[in-house]
DSSP file (Angstrom, degrees, kcal/mol; ACC not computed):
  #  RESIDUE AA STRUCTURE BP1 BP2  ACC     N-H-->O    O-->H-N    N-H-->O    O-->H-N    TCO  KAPPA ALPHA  PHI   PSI    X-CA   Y-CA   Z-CA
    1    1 A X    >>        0   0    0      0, 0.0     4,-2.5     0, 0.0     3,-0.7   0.000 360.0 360.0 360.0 -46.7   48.5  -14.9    4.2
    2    2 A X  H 3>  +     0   0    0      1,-0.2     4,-2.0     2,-0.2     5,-0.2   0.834 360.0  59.6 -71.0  -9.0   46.6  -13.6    7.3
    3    3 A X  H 34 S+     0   0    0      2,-0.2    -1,-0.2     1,-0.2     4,-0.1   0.666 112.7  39.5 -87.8 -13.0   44.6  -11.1    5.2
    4    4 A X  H <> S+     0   0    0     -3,-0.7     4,-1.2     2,-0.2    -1,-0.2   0.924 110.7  56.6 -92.9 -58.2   43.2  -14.2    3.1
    5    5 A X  H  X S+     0   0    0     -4,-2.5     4,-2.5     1,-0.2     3,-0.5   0.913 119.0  42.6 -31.7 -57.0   42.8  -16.8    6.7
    6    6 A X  H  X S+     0   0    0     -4,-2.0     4,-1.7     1,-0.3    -1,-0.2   0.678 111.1  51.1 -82.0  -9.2   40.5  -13.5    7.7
    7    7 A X  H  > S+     0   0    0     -5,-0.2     4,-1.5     2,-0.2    -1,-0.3   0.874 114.6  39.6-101.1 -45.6   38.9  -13.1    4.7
    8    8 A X  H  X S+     0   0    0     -4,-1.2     4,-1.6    -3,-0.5    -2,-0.3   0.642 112.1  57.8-101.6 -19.0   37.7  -16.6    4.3
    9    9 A X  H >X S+     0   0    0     -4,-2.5     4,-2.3    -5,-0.2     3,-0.8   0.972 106.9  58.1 -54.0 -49.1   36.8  -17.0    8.3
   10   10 A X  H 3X S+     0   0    0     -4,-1.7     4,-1.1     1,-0.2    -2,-0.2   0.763 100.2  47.3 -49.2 -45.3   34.8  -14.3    7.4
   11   11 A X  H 3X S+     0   0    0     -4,-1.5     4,-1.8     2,-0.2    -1,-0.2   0.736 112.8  59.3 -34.3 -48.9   32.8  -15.9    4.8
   12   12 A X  H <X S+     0   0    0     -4,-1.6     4,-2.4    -3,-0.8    -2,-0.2   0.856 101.4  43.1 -15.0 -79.8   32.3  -18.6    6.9
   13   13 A X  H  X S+     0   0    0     -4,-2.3     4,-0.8     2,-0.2    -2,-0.2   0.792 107.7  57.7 -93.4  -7.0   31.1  -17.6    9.1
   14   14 A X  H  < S+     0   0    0     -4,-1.1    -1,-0.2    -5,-0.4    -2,-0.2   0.809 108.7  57.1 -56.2 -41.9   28.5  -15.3    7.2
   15   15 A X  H >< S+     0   0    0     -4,-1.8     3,-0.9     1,-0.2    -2,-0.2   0.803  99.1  53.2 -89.6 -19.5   27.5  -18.4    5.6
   16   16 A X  H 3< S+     0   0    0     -4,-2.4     3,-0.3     1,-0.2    -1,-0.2   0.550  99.4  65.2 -73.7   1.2   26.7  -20.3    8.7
   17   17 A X  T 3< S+     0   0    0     -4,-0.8    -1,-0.2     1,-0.1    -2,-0.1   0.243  73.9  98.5 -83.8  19.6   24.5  -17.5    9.8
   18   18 A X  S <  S-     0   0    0     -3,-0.9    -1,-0.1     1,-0.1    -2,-0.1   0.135  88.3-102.7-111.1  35.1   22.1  -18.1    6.8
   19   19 A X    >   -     0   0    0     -3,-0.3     3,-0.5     2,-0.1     4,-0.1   0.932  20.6 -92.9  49.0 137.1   19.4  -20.3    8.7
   20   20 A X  T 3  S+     0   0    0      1,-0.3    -2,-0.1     2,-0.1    -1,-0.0   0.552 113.0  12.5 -14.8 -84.1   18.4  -23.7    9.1
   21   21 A X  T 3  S-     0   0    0      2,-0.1    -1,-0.3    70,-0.1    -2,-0.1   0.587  80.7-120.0 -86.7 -24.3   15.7  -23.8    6.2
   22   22 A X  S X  S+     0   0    0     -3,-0.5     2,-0.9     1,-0.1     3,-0.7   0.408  82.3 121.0  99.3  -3.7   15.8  -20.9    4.0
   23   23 A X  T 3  S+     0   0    0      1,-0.2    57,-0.2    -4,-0.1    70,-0.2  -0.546  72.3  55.0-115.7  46.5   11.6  -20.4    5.5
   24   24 A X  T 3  S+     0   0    0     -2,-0.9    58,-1.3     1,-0.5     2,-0.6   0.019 101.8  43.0-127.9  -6.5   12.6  -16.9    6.8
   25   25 A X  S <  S-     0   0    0     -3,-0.7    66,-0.5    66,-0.2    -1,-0.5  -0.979  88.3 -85.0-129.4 151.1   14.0  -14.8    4.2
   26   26 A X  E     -A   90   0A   0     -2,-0.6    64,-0.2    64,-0.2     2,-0.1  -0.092  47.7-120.2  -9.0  96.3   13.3  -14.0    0.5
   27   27 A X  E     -A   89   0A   0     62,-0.5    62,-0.5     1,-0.1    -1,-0.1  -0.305  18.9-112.7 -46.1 142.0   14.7  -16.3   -1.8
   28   28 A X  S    S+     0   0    0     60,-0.1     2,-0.2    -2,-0.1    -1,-0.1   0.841  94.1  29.1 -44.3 -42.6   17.2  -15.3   -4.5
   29   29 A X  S    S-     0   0    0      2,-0.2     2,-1.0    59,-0.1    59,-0.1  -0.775  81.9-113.8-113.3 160.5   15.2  -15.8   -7.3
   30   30 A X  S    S+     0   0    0     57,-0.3     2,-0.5    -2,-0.2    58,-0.1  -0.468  82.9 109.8 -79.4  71.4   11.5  -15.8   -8.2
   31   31 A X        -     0   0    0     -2,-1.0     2,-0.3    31,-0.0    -2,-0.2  -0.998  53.9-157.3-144.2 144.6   11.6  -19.4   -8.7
   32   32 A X        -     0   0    0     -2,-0.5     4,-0.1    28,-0.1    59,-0.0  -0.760  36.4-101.8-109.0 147.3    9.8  -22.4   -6.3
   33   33 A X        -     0   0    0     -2,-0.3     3,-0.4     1,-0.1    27,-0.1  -0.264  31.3-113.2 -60.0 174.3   11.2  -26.0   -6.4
   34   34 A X  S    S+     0   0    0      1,-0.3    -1,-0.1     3,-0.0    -2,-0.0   0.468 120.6  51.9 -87.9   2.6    9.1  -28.5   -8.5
   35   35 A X  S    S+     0   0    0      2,-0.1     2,-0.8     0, 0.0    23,-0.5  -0.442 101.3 118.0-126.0  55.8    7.9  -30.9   -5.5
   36   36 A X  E    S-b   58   0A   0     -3,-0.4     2,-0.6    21,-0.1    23,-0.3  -0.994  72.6-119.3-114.9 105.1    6.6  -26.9   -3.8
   37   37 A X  E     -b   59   0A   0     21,-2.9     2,-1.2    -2,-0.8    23,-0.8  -0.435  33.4-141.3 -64.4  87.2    3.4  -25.6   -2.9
   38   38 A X  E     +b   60   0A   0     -2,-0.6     2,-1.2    21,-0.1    23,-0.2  -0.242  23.9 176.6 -94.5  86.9    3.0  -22.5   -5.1
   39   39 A X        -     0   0    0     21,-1.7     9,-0.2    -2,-1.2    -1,-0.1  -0.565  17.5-156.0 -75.2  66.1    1.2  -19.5   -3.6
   40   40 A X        -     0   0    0     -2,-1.2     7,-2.1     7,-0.3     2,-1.0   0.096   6.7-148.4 -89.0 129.3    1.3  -16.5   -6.1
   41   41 A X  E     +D   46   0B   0     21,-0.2    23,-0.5     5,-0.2     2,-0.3  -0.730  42.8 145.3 -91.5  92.4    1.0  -12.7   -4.8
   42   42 A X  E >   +D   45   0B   0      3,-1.3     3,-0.5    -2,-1.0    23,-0.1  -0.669  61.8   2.9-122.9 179.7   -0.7  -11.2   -7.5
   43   43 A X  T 3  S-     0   0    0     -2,-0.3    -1,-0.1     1,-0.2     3,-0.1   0.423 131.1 -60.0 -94.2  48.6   -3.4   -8.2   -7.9
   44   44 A X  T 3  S+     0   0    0     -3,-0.3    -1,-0.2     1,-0.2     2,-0.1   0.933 115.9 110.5  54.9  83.4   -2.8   -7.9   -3.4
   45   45 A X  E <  S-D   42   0B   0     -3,-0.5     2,-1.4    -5,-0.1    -3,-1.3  -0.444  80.4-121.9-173.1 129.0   -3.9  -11.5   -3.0
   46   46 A X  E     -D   41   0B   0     65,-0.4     2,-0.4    -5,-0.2    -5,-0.2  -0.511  41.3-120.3 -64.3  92.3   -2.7  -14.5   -2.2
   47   47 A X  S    S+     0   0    0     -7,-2.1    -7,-0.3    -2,-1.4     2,-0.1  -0.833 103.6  14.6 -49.1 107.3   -3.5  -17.1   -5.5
   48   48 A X  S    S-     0   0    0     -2,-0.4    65,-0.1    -9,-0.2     3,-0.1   0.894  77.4-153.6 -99.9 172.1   -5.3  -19.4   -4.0
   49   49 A X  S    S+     0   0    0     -2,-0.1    64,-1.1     1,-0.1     2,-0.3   0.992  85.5  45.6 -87.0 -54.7   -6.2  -18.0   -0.9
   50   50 A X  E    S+e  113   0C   0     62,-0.2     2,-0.3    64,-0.1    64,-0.2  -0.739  70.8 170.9 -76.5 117.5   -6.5  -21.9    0.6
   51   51 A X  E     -e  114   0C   0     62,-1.5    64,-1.7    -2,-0.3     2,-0.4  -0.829  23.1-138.9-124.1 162.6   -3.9  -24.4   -0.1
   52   52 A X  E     -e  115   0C   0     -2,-0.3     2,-0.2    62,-0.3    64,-0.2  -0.999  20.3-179.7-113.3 112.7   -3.0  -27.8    1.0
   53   53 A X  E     -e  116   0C   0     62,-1.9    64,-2.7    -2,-0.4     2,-0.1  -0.861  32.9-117.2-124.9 167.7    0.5  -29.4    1.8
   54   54 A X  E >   -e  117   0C   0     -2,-0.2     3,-1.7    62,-0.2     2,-1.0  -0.415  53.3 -86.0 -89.7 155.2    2.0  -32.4    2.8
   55   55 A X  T 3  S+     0   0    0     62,-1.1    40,-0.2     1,-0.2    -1,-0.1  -0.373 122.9   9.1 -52.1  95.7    4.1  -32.2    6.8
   56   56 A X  T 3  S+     0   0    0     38,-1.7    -1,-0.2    -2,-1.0     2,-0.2   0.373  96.6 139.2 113.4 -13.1    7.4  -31.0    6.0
   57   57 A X    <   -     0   0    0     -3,-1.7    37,-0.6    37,-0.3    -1,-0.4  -0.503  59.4-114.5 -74.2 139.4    6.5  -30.1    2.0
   58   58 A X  E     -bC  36  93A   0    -23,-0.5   -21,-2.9    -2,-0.2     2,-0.4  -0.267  27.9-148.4 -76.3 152.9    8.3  -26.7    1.2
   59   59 A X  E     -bC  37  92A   0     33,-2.0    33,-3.6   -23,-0.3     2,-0.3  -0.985   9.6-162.1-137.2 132.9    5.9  -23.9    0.5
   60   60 A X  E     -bC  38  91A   0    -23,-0.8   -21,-1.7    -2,-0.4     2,-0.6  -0.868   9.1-166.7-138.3 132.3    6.9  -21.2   -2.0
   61   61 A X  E     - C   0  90A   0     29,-2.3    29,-0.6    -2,-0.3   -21,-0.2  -0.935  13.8-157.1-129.7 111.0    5.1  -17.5   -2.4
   62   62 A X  E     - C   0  89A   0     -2,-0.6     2,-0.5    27,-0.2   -21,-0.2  -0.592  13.3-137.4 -74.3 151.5    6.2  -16.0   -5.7
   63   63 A X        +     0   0    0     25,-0.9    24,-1.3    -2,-0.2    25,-0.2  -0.986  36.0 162.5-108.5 105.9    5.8  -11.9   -5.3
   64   64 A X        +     0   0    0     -2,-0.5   -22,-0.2   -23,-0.5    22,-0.1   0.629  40.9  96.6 -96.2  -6.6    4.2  -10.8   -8.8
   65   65 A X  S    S-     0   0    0    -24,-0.2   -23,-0.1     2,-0.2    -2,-0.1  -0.325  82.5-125.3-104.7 162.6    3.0   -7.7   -8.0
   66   66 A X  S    S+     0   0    0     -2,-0.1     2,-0.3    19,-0.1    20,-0.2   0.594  94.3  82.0 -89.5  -5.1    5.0   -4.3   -8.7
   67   67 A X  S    S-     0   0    0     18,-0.1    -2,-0.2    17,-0.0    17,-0.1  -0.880  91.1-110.0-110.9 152.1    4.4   -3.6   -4.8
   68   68 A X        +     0   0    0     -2,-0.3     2,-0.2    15,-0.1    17,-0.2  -0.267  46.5 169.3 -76.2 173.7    6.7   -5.2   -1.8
   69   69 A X  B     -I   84   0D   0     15,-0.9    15,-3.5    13,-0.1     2,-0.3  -0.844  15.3-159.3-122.7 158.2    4.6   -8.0    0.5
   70   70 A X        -     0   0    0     13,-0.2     2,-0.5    -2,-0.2    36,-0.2  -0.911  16.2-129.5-142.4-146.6    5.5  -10.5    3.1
   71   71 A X        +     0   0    0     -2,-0.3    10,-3.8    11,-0.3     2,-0.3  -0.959  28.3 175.8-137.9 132.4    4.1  -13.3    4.3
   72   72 A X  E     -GF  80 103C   0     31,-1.9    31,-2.2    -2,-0.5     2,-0.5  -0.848  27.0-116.8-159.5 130.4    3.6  -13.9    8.2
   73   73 A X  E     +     0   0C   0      6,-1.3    29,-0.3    -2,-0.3     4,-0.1  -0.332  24.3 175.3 -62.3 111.5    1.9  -16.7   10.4
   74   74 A X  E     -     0   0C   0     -2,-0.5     2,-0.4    27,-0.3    28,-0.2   0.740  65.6  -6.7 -91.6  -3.6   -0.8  -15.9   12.4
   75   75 A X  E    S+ F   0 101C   0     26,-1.5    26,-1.8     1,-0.2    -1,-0.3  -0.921 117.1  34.7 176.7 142.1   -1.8  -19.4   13.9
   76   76 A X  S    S+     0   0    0     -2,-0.4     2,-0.2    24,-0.2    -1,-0.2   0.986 122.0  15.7  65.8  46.1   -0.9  -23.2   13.6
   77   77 A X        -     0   0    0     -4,-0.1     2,-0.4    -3,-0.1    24,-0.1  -0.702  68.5-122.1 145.3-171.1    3.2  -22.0   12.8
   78   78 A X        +     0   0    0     -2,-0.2     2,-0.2    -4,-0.1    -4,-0.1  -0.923  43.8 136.2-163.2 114.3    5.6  -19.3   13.1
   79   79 A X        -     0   0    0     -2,-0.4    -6,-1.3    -8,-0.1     2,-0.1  -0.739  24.2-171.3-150.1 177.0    7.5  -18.1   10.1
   80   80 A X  B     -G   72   0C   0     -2,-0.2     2,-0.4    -8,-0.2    -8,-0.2  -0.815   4.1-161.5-156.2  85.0    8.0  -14.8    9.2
   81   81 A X        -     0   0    0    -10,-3.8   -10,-0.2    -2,-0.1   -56,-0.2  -0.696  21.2-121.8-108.7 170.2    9.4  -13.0    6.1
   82   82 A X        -     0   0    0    -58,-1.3     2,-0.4    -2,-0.4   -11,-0.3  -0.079  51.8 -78.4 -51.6 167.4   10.8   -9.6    5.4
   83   83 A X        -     0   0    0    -13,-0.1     2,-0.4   -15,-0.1   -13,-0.2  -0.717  60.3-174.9 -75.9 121.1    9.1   -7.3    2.7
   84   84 A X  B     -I   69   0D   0    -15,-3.5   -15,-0.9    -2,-0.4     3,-0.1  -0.958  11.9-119.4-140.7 151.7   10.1   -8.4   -0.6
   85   85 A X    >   -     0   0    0     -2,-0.4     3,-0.9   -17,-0.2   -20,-0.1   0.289  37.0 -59.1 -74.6-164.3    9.7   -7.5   -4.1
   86   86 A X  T 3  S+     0   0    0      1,-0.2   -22,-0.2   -20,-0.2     3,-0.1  -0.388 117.5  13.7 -59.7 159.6    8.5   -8.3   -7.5
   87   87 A X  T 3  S+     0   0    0    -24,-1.3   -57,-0.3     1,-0.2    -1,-0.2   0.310 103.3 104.0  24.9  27.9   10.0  -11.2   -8.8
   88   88 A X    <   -     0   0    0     -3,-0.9   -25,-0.9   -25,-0.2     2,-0.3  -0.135  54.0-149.2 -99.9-160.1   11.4  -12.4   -5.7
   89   89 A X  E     -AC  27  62A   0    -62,-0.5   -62,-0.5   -27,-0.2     2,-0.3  -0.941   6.9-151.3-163.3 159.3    9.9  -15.6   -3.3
   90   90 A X  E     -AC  26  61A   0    -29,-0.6   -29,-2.3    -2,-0.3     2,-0.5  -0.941  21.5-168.8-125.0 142.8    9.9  -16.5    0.2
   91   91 A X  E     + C   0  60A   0    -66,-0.5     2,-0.4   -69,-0.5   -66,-0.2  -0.884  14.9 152.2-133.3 137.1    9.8  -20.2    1.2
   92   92 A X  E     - C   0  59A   0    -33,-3.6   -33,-2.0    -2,-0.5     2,-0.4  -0.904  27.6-137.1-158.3-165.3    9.3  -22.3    4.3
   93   93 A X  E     - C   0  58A   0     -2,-0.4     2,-0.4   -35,-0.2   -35,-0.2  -0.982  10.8-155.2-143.8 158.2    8.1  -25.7    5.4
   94   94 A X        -     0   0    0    -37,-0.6   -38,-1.7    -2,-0.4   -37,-0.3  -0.940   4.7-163.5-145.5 130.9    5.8  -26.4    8.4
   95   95 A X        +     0   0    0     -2,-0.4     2,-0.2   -40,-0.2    -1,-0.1   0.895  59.1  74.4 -83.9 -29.4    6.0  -29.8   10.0
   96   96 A X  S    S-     0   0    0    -41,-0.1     2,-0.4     1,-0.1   -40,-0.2  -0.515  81.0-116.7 -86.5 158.8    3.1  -30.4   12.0
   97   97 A X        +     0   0    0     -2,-0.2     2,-0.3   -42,-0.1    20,-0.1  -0.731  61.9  88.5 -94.6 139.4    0.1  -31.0   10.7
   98   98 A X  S    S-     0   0    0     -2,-0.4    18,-4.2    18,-0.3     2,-0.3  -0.938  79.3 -56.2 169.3-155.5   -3.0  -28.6   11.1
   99   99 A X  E     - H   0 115C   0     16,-0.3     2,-0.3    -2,-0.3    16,-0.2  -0.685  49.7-163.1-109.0 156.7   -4.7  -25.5    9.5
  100  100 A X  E     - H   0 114C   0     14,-1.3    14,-2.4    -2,-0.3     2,-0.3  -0.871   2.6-166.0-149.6 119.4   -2.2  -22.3    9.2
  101  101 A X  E     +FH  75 113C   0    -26,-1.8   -26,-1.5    -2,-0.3   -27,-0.3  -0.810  15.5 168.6-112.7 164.5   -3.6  -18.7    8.5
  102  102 A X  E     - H   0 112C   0     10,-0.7    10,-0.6    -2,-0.3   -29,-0.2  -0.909  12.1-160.3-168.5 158.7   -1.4  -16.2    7.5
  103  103 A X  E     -FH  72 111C   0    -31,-2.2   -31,-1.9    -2,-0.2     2,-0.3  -0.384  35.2-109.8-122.5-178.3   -1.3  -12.2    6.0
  104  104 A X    >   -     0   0    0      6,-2.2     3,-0.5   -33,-0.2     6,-0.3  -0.993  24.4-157.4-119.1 131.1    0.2  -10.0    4.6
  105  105 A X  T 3  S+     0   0    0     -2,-0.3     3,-0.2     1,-0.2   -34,-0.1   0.528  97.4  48.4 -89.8  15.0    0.9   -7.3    7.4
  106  106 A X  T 3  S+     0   0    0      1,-0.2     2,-0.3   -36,-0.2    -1,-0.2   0.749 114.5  55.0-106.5 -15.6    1.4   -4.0    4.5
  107  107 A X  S X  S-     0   0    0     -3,-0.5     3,-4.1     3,-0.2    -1,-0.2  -0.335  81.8-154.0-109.9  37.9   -2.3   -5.4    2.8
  108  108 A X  T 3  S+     0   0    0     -2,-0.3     3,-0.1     1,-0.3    -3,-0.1   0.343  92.3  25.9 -21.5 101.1   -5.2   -5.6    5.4
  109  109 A X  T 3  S+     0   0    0      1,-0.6     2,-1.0    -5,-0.2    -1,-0.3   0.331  86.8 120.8 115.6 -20.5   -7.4   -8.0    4.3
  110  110 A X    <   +     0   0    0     -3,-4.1    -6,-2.2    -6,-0.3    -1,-0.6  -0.860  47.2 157.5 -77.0 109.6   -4.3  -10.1    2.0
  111  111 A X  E     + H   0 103C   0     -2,-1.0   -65,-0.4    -8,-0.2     2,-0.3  -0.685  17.7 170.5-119.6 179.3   -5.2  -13.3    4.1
  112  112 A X  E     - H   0 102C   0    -10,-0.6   -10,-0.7    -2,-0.2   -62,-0.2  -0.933  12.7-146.2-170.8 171.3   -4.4  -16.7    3.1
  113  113 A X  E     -eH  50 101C   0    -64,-1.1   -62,-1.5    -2,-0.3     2,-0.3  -0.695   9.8-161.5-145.7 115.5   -4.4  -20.3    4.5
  114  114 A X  E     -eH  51 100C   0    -14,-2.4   -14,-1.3   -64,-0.2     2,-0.8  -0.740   9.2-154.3-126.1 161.3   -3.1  -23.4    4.5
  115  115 A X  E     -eH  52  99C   0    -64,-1.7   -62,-1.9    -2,-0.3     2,-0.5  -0.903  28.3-158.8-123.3 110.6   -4.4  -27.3    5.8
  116  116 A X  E     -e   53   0C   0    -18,-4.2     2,-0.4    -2,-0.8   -18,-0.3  -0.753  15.1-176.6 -73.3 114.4   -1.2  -29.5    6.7
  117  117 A X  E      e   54   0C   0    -64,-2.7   -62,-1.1    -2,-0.5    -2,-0.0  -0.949 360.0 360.0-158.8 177.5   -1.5  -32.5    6.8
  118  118 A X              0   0    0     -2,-0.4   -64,-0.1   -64,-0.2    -1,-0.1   0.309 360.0 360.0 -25.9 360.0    0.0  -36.0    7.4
């Protein structure tokens, strides 16, 4: 009985450590919600390199390419993801409204942008 009590705190609490929004780690799947802003990695470039979302609209970066990326804010927000593979995603949301540039830090010169707004 206690090995089961520990076994499921543990789970627990593993699953409250898995962050507010999902906007810092690599989704499970390569797949973006439908209402998502869809930012494609493909031939080491961000598809399209300028995008537009609404304050608070999820924003979804598919990895197509056979080499890892991530995705990382350089100005107007702060996300971060890990290096992730083909057919994997990273997702986030950014609430205020503004301009947001962001790289890729393994790809000098994969830049991207996005205009938030209201």
């Amino acid at each position: 009985m206690r090995l089961a009590l520990a076994a499921l705190l543990l789970a627990l609490t593993i699953a409250a450590c898995g962050g507010d929004d999902g906007g810092d780690q690599p989704a499970a799947s390569g797949e973006c919600s439908g209402d998502a802003v869809v930012i494609r990695m493909a031939d080491i470039k961000f598809d399209p390199q300028e995008a537009t979302a609404r304050a608070g609209q999820e924003i979804c970066w598919p990895n197509e390419d056979e080499v890892e990326h991530d995705v990382v804010a350089e100005s107007g927000a702060t996300f971060e993801s890990k290096l992730y593979g083909k057919g994997e995603t990273f997702t986030t949301t950014v609430e205020e409204p503004g301009r947001v540039e962001y790289i890729c830090t393994v790809h000098p010169g994969m830049t991207g942008s996005i205009d938030v707004k209201r």
